[in-house]
N, C-alpha and C positions, 0 to 999 in steps of 0.2 A: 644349665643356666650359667651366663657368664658371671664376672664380678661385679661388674658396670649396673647388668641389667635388674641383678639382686639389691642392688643399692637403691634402686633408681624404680622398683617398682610398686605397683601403687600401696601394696601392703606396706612397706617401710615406709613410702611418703607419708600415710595415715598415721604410722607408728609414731614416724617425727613429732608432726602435726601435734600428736596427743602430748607427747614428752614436752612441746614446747608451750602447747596449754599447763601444764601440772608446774613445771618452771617459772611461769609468771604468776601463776597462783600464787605458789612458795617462796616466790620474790619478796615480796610482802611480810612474810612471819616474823623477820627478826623487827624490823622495825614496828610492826605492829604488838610484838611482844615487849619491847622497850617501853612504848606508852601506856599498856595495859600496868604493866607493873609498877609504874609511876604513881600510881595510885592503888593500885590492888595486888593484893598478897600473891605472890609468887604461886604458891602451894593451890591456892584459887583458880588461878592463871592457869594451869599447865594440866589440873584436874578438871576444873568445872566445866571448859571448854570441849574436853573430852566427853562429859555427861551430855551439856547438851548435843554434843554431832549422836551420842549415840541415841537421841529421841528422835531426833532426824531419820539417822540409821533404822531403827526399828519402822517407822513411818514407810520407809522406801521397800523396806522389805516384807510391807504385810498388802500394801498395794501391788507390787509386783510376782506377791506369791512365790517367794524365790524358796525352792528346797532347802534344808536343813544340810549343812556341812556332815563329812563322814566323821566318825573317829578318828583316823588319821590325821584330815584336813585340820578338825578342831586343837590336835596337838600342835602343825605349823602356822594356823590363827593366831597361837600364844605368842610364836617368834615376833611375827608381825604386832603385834599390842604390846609388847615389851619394848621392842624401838620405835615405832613410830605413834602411837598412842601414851605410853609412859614415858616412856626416856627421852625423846627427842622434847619433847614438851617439859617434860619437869625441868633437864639440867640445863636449858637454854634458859627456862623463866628465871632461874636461881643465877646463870650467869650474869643475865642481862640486870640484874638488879645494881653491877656494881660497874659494869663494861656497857659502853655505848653499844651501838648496833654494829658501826664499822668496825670496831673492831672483832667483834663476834662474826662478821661476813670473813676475816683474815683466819680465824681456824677452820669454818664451813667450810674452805674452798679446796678442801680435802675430800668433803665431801662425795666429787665423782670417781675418786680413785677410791676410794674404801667400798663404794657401790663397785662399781668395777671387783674388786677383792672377792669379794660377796657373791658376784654371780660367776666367780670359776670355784670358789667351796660349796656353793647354795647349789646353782643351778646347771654345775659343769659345764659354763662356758669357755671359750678358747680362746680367746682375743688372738689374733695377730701382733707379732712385732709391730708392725705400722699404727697398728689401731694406742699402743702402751706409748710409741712416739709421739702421736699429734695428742695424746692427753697429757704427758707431760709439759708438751710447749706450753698450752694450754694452762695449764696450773703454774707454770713457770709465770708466762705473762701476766697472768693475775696475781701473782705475789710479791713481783716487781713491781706490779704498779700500787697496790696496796701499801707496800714497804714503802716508794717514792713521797706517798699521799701522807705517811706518817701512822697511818694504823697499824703498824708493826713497829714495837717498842715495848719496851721492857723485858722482866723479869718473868717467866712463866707463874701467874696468879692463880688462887684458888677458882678464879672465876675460870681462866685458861681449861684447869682439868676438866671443870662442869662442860666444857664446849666440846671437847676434845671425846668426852665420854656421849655426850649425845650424839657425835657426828659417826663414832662407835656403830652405837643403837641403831641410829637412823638408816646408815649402810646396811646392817643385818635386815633390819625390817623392809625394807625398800626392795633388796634381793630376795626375800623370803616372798614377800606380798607379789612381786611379778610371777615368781612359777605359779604360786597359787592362783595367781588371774587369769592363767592358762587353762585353768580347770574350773573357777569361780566366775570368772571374769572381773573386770578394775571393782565395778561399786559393791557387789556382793561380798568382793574379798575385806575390802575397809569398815565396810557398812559389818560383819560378822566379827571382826576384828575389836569394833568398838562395845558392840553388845556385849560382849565375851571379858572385855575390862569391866565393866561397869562392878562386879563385886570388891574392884580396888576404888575405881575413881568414883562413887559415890561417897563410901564412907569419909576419903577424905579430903572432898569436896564439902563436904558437912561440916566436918571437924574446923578446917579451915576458914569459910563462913563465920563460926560461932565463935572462933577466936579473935579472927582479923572481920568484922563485918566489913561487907565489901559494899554499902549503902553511903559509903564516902570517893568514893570515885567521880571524877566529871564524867562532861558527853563523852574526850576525846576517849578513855581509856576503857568505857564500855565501847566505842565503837569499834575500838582498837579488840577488846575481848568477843564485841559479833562476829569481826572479820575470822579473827582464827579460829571460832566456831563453824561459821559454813563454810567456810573458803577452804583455810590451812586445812583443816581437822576433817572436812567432810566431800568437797566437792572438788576439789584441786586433787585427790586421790583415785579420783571417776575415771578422769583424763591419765592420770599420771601410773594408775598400775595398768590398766592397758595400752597405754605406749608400749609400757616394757614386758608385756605379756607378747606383744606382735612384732616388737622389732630385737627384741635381744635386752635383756637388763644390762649389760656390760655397754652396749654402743648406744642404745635411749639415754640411757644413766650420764653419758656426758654431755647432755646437752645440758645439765647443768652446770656444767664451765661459763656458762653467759650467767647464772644465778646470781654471782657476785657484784660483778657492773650495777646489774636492775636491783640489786637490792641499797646497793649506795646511792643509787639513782630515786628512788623510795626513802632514802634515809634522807635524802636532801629537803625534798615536799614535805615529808611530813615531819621532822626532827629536825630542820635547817640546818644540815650540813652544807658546806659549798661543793661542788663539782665543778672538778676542771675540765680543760677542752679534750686532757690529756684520757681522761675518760672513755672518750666518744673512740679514740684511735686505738683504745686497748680491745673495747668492747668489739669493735669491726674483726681485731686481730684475731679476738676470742673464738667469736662468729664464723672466721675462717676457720679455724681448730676442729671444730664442729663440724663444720660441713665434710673437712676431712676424716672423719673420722667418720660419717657416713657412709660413705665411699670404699672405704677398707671391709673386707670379706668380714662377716662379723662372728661366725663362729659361735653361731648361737645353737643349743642343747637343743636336739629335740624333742617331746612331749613322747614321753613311754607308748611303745608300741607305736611310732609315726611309720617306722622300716616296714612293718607286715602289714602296715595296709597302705602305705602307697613304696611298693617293691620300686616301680617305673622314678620316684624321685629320688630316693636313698641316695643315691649317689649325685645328684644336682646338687651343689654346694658352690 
């Protein structure tokens, strides 16, 4: 199989596809975390969200009959619930309480390289030299243009470290949850992932509740808290670990290099920030990045014992 035609065929297109659903999903979080917290306790925010995907969660998997995870799997379930169920949710809500949105999109956008990181430790991927170039253009052009817009400033804040540590979390979880959706598939893996918290995020989902009642919120900031109940938390992860199940966690993973654009882009509608025209020309650049980075051999792991049963493709690469 050539390089072109691996790139280019229909499994990867599908893989994209899913990656760029789960990307606009997640476009959305910070600023919809911003107005949730506006009104409701952080600790509320980042847990309670969690409880409810996971009644969701349970709902999807007593319909669908889905098997019970092994021992094993339920030990890398945890990785997956410690960044992308705990961590990305708590220390973004705590961030966001004292940082705008844009500014919290200017440490996320580390985000695909730390995913990247993750799937050559997690999932022994290989990237390409070409594939580690077009994702730093990438990250490059996005932090120039952030810097230019003035969202980059200052002093590294406690709010900084809360970002810094989710984006941590969130990279481990994200590469952990795509090998697993190789075996689980996208919604079983999150959907298991969420049930499997719930002896953290009920309790202090409770606690928090009974301390901060959360019966003083407006419309915006329960709608702002449904969104990242089904969307963030539950159905943006459907799309988003089977992208990176079928196309590679290290080359799905930067299609969120466009995450930042559409999240300022988000932050303007709903938080009235201004956007510039300068915007539209980084995000096109962005979008190039991306598409290059499809294109590059991607080096992706494959699924234990792939070699002895198909001998005839071991070597198509």
């Amino acid at each position: 199989m050539t390089e072109q035609s691996s790139a280019t065929s229909p499994r990867t297109i599908t893989a994209v596809a899913l990656g760029a659903v789960g990307v606009v999903a997640f476009s959305m979080s910070l600023p919809a975390t911003r107005l949730a917290v506006h009104d409701l306790d952080p600790w509320f925010v980042a847990f309670g969200r969690a409880v409810g995907a996971a009644l969701l969660a349970a709902a999807y998997l007593r319909l669908t009959g889905a098997p019970r995870p092994t021992r094993a799997q339920w030990r890398r379930l945890s990785i997956v619930a410690l960044g992308v169920v705990v961590g990305f949710p708590l220390f973004t809500s705590l961030a966001l309480t004292t940082q705008t949105a844009a500014h919290g999109t200017v440490v996320v956008t580390v985000l695909p390289a730390m995913t990247a990181v993750f799937a050559v430790l997690r999932a022994g991927e290989r990237p390409p030299p070409l594939f580690w170039i077009a994702s730093a253009a990438g990250l490059a052009l996005v932090l120039a243009f952030l810097a230019a817009g003035g969202a980059m400033r200052g002093a590294l804040s406690p709010a900084d470290v809360f970002l810094l540590a989710a984006v941590a979390l969130c990279g481990l979880g994200y590469a952990e949850g795509g090998v697993l959706a190789r075996e689980l598939g996208g919604a079983r893996t999150i959907c298991w992932a969420l049930l499997l918290s719930l002896p953290v995020t009920v309790p202090i989902t409770a606690v928090a509740a009974v301390a901060d009642p959360p019966r003083a919120g407006g419309a915006a900031a329960w709608s702002a808290f449904g969104y990242l109940t089904v969307v963030s938390m539950f159905l943006g992860f459907f799309a988003w670990y089977a992208g990176l199940a079928r196309g590679g966690i290290a080359r799905v993973g930067q299609i969120q290099l466009a995450q930042p654009v559409l999240t300022l882009l988000w932050s303007a509608l709903l938080l009235g920030e201004a956007v510039t025209p300068a915007a539209v020309a980084v995000a096109a650049a962005v979008l190039a990045c991306v598409v290059l980075i499809q294109r590059t051999r991607g080096g992706t792991a494959r699924p234990p014992g792939y070699a002895q049963a198909h001998p005839e493709r071991a070597t198509q690469r």
